[in-house]
C-alpha positions, -999 to +999 in steps of 0.1 A: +297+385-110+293+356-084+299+371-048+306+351-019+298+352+019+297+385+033+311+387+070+275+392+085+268+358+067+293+341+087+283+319+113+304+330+147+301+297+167+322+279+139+347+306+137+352+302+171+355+261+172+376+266+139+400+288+159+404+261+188+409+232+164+434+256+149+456+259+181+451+217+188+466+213+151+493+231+155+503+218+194+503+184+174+519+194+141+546+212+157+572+183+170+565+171+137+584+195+121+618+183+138+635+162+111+628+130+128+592+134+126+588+122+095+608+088+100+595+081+136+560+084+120+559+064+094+587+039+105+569+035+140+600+046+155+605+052+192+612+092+197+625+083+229+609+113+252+619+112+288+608+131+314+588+164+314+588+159+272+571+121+280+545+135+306+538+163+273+540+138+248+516+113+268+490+149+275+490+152+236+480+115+231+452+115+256+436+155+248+451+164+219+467+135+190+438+135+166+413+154+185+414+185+163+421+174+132+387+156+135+371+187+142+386+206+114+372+180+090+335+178+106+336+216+099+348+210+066+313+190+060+294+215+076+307+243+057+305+222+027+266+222+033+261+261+038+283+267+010+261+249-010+227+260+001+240+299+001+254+292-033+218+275-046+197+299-032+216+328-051+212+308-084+249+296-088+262+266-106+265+252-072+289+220-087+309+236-110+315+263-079+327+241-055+349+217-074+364+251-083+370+261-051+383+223-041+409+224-073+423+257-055+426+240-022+443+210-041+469+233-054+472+247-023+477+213-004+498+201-029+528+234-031+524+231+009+532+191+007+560+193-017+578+225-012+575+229+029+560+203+045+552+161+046+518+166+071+498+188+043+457+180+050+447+204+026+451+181-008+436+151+011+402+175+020+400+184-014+402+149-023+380+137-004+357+170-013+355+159-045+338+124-030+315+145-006+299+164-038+282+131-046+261+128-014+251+166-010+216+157-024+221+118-004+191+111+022+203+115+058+196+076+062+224+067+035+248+100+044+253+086+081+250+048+068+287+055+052+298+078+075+296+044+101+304+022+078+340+041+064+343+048+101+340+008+113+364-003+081+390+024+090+391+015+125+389-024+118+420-018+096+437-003+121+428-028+150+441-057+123+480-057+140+468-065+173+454-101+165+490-109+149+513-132+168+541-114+193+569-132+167+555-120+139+548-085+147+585-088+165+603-095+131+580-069+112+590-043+134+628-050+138+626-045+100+612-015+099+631+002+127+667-007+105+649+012+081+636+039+096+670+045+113+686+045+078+660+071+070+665+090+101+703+096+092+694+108+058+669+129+072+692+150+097+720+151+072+699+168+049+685+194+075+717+202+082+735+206+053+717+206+024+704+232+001+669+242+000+667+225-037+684+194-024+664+191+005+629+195-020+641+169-038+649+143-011+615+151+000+597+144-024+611+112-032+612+103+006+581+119+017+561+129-005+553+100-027+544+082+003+524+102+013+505+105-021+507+066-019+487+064+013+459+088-001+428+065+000+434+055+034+434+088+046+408+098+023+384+071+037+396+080+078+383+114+070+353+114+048+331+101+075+338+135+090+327+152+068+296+132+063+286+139+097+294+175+094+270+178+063+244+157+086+250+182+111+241+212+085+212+195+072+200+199+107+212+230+116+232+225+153+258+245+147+240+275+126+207+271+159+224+259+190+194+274+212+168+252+197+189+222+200+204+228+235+190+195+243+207+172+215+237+192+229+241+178+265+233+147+256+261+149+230+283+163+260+270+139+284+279+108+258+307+118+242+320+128+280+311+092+289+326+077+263+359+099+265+372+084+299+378+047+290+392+054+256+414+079+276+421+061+305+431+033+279+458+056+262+475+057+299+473+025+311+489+013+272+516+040+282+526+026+315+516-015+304+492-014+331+469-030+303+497-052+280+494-056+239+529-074+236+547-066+207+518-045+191+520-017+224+523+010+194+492-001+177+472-005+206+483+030+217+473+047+179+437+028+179+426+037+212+437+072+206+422+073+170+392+059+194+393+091+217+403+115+189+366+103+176+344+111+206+367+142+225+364+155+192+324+160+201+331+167+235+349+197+227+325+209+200+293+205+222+314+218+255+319+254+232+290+255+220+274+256+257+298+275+269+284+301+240+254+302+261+271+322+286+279+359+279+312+357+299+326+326+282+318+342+251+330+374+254+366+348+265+361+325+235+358+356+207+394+358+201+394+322+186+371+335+158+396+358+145+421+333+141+390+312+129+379+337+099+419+332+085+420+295+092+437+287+055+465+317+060+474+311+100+477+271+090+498+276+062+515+305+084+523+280+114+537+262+086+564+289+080+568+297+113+576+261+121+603+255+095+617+294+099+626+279+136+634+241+131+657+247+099+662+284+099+675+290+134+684+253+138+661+247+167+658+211+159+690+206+177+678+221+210+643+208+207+620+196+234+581+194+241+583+221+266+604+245+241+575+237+214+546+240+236+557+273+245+563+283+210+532+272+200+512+287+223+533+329+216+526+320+179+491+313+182+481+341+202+499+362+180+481+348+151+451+359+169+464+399+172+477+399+139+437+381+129+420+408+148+440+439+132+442+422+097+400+421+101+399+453+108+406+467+078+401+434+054+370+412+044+392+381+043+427+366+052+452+367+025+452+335+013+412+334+020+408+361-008+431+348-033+407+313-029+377+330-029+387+353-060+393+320-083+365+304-069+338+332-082+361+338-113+368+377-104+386+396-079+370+398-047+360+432-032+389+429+003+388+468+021+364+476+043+356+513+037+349+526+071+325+561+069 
């Protein structure tokens, strides 16, 4: 029988960074989950935050809006690598096992996108997992050459609005916003009164097929994540932080250096202290794509010193636990989110403030309910039912305490 990772296997450091990108995810997935998210996404809408929700919202741009998510996918990479090397060492079909375990995360992605929610990442990592198998035995030269290279064509693609012309970009956006308003009122009307089964179904010919539409974009924006985490396994940072404490702060120190412009850029867009015209939105999204790219670094490298010290990681620990059940306490925000937006109709009521709140009692709950769940289980929930399929046999899930 194949067996997978025991617990003293695991690596604690990425625990711990998986549990932080876990609480970033959710502070940014959150708002999402009111019934306008979806149409002031992907219709460029204005969501019209005032105030103390504007000041939140502007926060999440600059620290937060794509800054975890990048995270989750370098880890994805790295683990990718160790899962691979463990699996080769112990003699295992090392390709058939993964694109197993990929095809399980597919399913998963795919029930979360259609029957809950529009934001699913999990079907787009095991896309783009099936892409990352082909450069596992790649030279380091050509794994970072298209990790840049996807990284520069994404990034190009997205800069492309700003060199059109203030009339044209005015008409294209007029245009979309009579649609997205359309969509908007559909949207609300079926939160509010339609059945679950209705409501499926309107998704998935609103949301979901667009979202399957726009696959290979997102595909490309984050294999070069995942390229670099499998770089980043290949030279063991995360796995040997003390013998490369040097590469470490100079990634902190860089990163850090790069971070404040691209920041300080996402403000002054904000306020039109620095003035795009007509494409203000776009400008906004690439330089905060920019910073999601390099405070994404920051934060890794900034952990992984703090590590160093015995207080700050005796602090960070409880981020592991929610770390070791990252699959069941993402899916689980997932239901929380929903239970509260469409259960208790708290889309009605909604701010920032309310959901940052939220947001941060769920998490740390996730984290008690991680640490007593790991007490007496190997593996989440919805970690064991992945690993079971993957290794083609019920996994072993009590511990037996003598």
């Amino acid at each position: 029988m194949l067996t997978p990772i025991t617990g003293q296997e695991r690596i604690a450091s990425l625990d711990i960074i998986r549990g932080f990108a876990l609480f970033g995810i959710f502070l940014v997935n959150f708002p999402s989950f009111h019934p306008a998210g979806y149409p002031v996404q992907m219709f460029s809408l204005d969501p019209g935050y005032t105030g103390l929700d504007r000041s939140i919202r502007l926060f999440y741009d600059m620290f937060v809006q794509t800054k975890f998510y990048t995270i989750f996918s370098f880890l994805f990479g790295l683990g990718f690598y160790i899962f691979m090397c463990r699996a080769e060492k112990k003699g295992f079909p090392v390709y058939r096992l993964f694109t197993r375990r990929l095809l399980v995360l597919l399913v998963f992605g795919l029930l979360h996108l259609i029957f809950l929610w529009y934001g699913d990442i999990l079907h787009t990592y095991a896309l783009a997992g099936f892409i990352l198998l082909f450069f596992y035995r790649k030279s380091n030269r050509v794994i970072l050459g298209w990790a840049f290279g996807l990284l520069i064509i994404v990034l190009s693609l997205m800069a492309l609005p700003l060199f059109f012309s203030d009339q044209l970009y005015g008409s294209l956006q007029q245009e979309q916003h009579a649609l997205g308003q359309q969509e908007m009122k559909r949207t609300l009307d079926m939160y509010e009164h339609a059945s679950y089964i209705e409501w499926v179904t309107y998704r998935f010919s609103a949301e979901v097929s667009d979202i399957l539409s726009n696959t290979p974009l997102t595909v490309a924006s984050i294999l070069p994540l995942f390229l670099f985490g499998l770089y980043a396994g290949r030279r063991g940072i995360l796995r040997e932080p003390d013998k490369h404490t040097r590469f470490i702060w100079l990634t902190w120190i860089g990163t850090l250096t790069m971070s404040i412009p691209l920041v300080s850029m996402v403000f002054a867009v904000e306020y039109d202290i620095v003035s795009f015209g007509a494409a203000k939105l776009d400008a906004k999204r690439l330089f905060i794509q920019l910073s999601g790219l390099t405070l994404c670094f920051f934060y890794m490298s900034s952990l992984l010193l703090l590590m160093g010290n015995r207080l700050a990681r005796t602090l960070l620990v409880p981020l592991g636990y929610a770390g070791r059940m990252a699959l069941t306490n993402y899916l689980g925000q997932t239901i929380v989110a929903l239970i509260l937006m469409r259960g208790f109709g708290l889309f009605e009521t909604f701010t920032l403030g309310i959901g940052l709140i939220i947001c941060i009692t769920v998490y740390v709950l996730q984290i008690l309910f991680s640490f007593y769940w790991l007490r007496f289980f190997r593996f989440g929930p919805l970690e064991w039912i992945w690993r079971s399929i993957t290794y083609g046999a019920l996994q072993s899930i009590k511990i037996v305490h003598k």
